[in-house]
N, C-alpha and C positions, 0 to 999 in steps of 0.2 A: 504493500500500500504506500501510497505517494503522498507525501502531504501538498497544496497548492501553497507557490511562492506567491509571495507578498505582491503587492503590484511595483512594489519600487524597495531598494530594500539597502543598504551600506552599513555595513562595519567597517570601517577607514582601517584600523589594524589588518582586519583580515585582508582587504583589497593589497595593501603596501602594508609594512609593517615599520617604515621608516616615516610614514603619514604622520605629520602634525597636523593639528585643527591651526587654521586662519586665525591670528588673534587670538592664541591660546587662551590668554590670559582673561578673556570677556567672554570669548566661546557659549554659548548655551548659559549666560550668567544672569540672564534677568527672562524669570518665571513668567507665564502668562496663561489665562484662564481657558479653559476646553468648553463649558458647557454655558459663558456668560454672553450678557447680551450685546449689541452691537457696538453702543459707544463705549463699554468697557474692555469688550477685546481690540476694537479700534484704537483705546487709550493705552493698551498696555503694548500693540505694535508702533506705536508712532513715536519717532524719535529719531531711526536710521535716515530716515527720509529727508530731514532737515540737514544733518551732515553734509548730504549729498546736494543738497540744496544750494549750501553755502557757497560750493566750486561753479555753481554757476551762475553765480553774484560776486565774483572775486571783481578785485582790484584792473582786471585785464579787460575784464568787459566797461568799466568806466571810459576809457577814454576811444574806446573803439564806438559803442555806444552814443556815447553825448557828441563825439565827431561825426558819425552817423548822423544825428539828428540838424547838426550844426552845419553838417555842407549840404544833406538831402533832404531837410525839412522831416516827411512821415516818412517816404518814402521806403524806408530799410525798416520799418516795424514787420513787413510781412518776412523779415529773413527771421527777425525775432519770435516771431510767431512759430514758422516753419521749424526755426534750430530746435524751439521749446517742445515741439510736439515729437520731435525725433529724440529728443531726449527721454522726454515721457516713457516712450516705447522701449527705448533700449535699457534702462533706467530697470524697469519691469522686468526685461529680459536678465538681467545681472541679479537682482535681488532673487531671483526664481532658478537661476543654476547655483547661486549658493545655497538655498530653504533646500533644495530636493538633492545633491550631491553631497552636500557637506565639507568640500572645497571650493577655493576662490577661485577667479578667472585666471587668474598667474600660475597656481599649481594647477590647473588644468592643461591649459597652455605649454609649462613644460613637459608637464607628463604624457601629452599626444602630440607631439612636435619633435624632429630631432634635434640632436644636440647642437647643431650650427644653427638652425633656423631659431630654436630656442633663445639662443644666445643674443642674435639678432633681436628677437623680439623682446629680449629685455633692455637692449641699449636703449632700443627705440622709447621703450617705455617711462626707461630712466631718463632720457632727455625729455620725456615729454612734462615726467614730475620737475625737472627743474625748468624747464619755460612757465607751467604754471608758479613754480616759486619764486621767478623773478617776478613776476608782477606783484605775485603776494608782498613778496621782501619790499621793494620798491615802494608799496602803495603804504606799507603800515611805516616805514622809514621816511617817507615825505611827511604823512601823518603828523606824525612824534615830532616832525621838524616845525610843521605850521604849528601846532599847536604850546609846544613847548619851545622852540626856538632851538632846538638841538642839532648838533648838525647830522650831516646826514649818514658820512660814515659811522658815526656812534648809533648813530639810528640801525642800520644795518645790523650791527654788533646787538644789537640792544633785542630785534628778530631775534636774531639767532636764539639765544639763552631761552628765547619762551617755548623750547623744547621741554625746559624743568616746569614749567607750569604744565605741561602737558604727565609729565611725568606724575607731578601731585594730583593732578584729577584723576587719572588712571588710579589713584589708589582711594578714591571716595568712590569710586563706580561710573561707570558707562553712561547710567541716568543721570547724575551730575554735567555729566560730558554736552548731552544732548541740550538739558537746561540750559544751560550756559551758552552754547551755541546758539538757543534757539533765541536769548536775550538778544547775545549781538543782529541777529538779525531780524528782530523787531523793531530795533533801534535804524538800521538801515531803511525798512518799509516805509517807517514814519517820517525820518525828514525826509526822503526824496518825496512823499508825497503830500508832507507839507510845502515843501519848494515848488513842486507844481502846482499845488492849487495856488498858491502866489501868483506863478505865471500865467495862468489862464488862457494853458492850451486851446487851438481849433478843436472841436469837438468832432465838426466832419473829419476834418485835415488828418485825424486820428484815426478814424473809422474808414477813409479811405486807404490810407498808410497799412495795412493789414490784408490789403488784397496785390497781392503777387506784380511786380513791372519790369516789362523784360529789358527795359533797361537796368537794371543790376548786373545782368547777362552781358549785355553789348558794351559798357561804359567802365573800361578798366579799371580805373579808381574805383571806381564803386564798386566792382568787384572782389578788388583787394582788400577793400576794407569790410564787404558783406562778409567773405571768408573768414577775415577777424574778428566778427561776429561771432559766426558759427563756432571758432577756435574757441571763442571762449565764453560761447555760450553752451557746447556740448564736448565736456571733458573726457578724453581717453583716461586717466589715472581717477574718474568718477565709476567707472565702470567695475573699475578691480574691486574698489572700497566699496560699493555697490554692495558685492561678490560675496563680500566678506564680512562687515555688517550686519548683512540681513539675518548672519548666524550668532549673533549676540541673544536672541532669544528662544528658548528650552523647549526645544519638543521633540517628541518620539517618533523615527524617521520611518520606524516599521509601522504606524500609526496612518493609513491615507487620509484621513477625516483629518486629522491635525497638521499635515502638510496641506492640504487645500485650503484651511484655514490660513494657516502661515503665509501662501502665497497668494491669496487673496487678500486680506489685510494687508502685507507690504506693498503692495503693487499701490492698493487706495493711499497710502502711507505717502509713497513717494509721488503719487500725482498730487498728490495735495499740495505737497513740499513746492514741486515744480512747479507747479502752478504759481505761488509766492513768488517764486524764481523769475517767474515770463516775467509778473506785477513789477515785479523792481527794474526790470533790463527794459520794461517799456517804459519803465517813471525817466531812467535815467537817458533815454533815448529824446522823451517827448520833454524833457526838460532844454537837453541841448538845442530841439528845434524850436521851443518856443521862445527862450531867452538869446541863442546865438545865431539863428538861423538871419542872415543878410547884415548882421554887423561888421563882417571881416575879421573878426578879432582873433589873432592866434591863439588858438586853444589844446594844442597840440602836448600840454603839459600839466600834471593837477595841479600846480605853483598856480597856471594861469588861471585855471576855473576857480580857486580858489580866491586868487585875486579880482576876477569880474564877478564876480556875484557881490560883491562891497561895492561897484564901482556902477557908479549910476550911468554913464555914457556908454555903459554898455547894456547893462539889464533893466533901466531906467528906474522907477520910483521904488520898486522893491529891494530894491540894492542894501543889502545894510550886512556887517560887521557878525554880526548873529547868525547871514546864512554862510556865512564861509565860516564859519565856526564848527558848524551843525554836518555840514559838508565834508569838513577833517574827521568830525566825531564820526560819522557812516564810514567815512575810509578807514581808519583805523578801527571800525567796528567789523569792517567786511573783512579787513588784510588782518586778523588776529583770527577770525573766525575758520576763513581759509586753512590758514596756516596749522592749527591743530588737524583737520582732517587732510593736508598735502602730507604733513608726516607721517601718520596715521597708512595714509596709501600708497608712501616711499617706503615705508616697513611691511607691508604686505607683499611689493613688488619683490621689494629683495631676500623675501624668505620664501615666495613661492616660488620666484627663477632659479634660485640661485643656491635655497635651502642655508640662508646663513644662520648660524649655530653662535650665540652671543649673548648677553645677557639684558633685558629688555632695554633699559638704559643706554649700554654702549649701541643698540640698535637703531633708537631713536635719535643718539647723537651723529651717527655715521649718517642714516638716511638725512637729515638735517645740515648738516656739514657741505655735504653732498651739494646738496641746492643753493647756500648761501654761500658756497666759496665765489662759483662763478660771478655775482653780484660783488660782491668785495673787492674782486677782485678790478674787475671794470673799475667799479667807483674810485680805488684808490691810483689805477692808472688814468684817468679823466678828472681826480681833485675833488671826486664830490661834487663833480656837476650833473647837477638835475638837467640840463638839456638832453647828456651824453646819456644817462642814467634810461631816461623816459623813450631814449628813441629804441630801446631796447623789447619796448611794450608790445606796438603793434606787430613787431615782428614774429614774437613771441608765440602773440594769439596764432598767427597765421602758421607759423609750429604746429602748432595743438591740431590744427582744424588738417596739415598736412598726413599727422600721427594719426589720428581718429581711427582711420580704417585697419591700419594692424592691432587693435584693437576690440573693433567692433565685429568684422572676420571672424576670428576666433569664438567669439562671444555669440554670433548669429549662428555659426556650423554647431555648436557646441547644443545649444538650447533647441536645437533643430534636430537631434539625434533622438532617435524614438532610445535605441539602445542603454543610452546614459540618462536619458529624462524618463521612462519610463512615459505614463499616463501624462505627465505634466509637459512633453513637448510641445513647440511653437505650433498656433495656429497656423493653417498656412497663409492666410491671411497677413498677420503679423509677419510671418517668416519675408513673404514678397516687399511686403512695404520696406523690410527693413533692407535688403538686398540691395531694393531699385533705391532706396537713402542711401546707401553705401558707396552704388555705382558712380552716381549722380555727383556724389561728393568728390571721387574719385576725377570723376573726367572733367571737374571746377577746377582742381587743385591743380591736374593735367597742365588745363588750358590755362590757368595762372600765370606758372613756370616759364609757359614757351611762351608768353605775352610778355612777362619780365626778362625774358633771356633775348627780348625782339627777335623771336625766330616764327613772330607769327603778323 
């Protein structure tokens, strides 16, 4: 007599017997309810989602964003629209191979890849965690400078260490983690959305801005910068952390009722989050076109927005001291915010590549290191000039948005395997959309290149 297998079923020991759990250390650490009602198990899954949130409200979409809006009026809302709902999806997808596998994207990744192509895709990965940590570094390092008057190499320095604050929250718990995160990024929602009602966007001009023009497609600048949109409005190092995250909270994997649960509540988890996400990347967009759109003003630096939002000849009668005050407070709310889950997903990457073996501490200082050297490094051969510093940003983005597909690849074939997903496989629905996002982005980034290299 046969007994029937499970419909989906992991013992991590028995598969590999050298398998560690993603985030040891949070792993399966915060309980959650089986038989309670909706907004209770909603309350007890929600939390992952805002982490993931944060990466895509960092410091990198501010100046891509409010430039956006500052040389094209609405016009680039519908990229932000588009980026958001591809994020959604993929988002979904990453949360739902870590509930049903019980490994992240990265030890997947290695473990079905070989050893070169592996190898490759961790460089890739790790440069993609330090282009998002330049901007983080950069934005909360300008921050500290307007506000405090610090300069900026100390600022930089002054990033780095908030590794140890990372390290003391890890020892109050994970929910600490999410709280605190989810403070800074309250604090962002509210002033950009005080700032805009200030400015008393088009309300058409807004509602038309959301529907797709294919001049974005035709008009090279506008292309390169929709790209940097996308870079840093749909993160490759969001997807790992995603991955791995989602298995901070405790269920039994032989259980199919409680994995369905699991992956139905994070998915609503993280569109929720996302959804916060679009809100802030459209505030900060519809900001730039209402206060800078036809003034000419160099805006190409947070020193500058900083400084025209005080400056009546530029944003006229609302101009005051208070919103560029408010304005550093959101930067340095998003670039602190950021920066706990960029490490967070620099230590993921490097123990699911790479299986580094270290002591949580020295983990988080190497993945951290890691990121903020190359910043330092610049700053201190440039003097600490915030010109040379910031023209570092846009490029950055345009990284992320190049990286995305080794990435997302991995993470679509993955989720798309009846074998490894069992019941919980991609729609094929989902599975297409996500494909023809991928292709699409693929032959943007293409045609970027050869439009940048004038071979086109």
């Amino acid at each position: 007599m046969t007994t029937k297998k499970p419909r989906i079923h992991f013992e991590d020991n028995e598969i590999d017997p050298n398998h560690t759990k993603s985030l040891d250390e949070i792993n399966g650490s915060i309980e959650v309810p089986t038989n309670a009602g909706f907004i209770r198990t909603l309350m007890a899954y929600t939390g992952p989602g805002i982490l993931i949130a944060v990466g895509y409200m960092d410091p990198g979409n501010w100046i891509t964003s409010i430039a956006g809006g500052a040389q094209y009026k609405y016009t680039l809302l519908s990229v932000v629209l588009i980026s958001s709902l591809i994020a959604m999806l993929l988002q979904s997808m990453s949360a739902k191979l870590g509930i049903v596998t019980g490994k992240d994207l990265a030890q997947l990744t290695r473990e079905r890849t070989t050893k070169g192509a592996g190898f490759i895709l961790w460089i890739i990965a790790e440069l993609a965690i330090m282009a998002t940590d330049i901007a983080e570094i950069i934005g909360s390092a300008i921050a500290i400078k307007l506000l405090f008057n610090i300069p900026l190499i100390v600022g930089i320095i002054i990033t780095a260490a908030d590794v140890l604050l990372l390290l003391l929250l890890m020892k109050l718990g994970f929910r600490k983690i999410e709280a605190i995160v989810a403070t800074l990024v309250a604090v962002i929602l509210l002033v950009f959305a005080y700032e805009v009602l200030l400015a008393q966007p088009s309300i058409g001009g807004i509602l038309r801005g959301y529907i797709p023009s294919d001049r974005i497609i035709t008009d090279h600048s506008m292309l390169y910068l929709s790209l940097g949109i996308v870079g840093a409005t749909v993160m490759p190092h969001d997807l790992y952390l995603g991955s791995s995250i989602s298995q901070t909270r405790k269920i039994d994997r032989d259980n199919h009722e409680q994995m369905k649960q699991a992956v139905r509540f994070s998915t609503i988890d993280s569109n929720m989050q996302l959804f916060i996400a679009f809100i802030v990347n459209s505030l900060l967009l519809i900001l730039g076109a209402a206060l800078f759109y036809g003034t000419k003003s160099d805006l190409g630096r947070f020193g500058d927005l900083f400084n025209a939002l005080s400056n009546k000849q530029i944003v006229g009668a609302i101009a005051s001291p208070m919103l560029s005050m408010l304005f550093a407070v959101a930067l340095l709310s998003s670039g602190q915010s950021s920066t706990i889950t960029g490490t967070l997903a620099g230590q993921i990457i490097m123990e699911g590549f790479i299986r580094l073996r270290a002591p949580l501490w020295a983990q988080r200082l190497i993945t951290r290191l890691l990121s903020v050297s190359p910043v330092l490094v610049f700053a201190i051969i440039y003097h600490g000039s915030e010109e040379k510093i910031e023209g570092l940003l846009t490029f950055s983005q345009v990284f992320l948005s190049v990286a995305l597909p080794f990435a997302v690849i991995p993470l679509v074939m993955f989720t798309s395997n009846r074998e490894l997903m069992g019941d919980f496989v991609n729609k094929r629905w989902s599975t297409i959309c996500a494909w023809f996002a991928t292709v699409v982005l693929i032959i943007l980034n293409v045609w970027l290149i050869l439009q940048t290299l004038h071979l086109m």
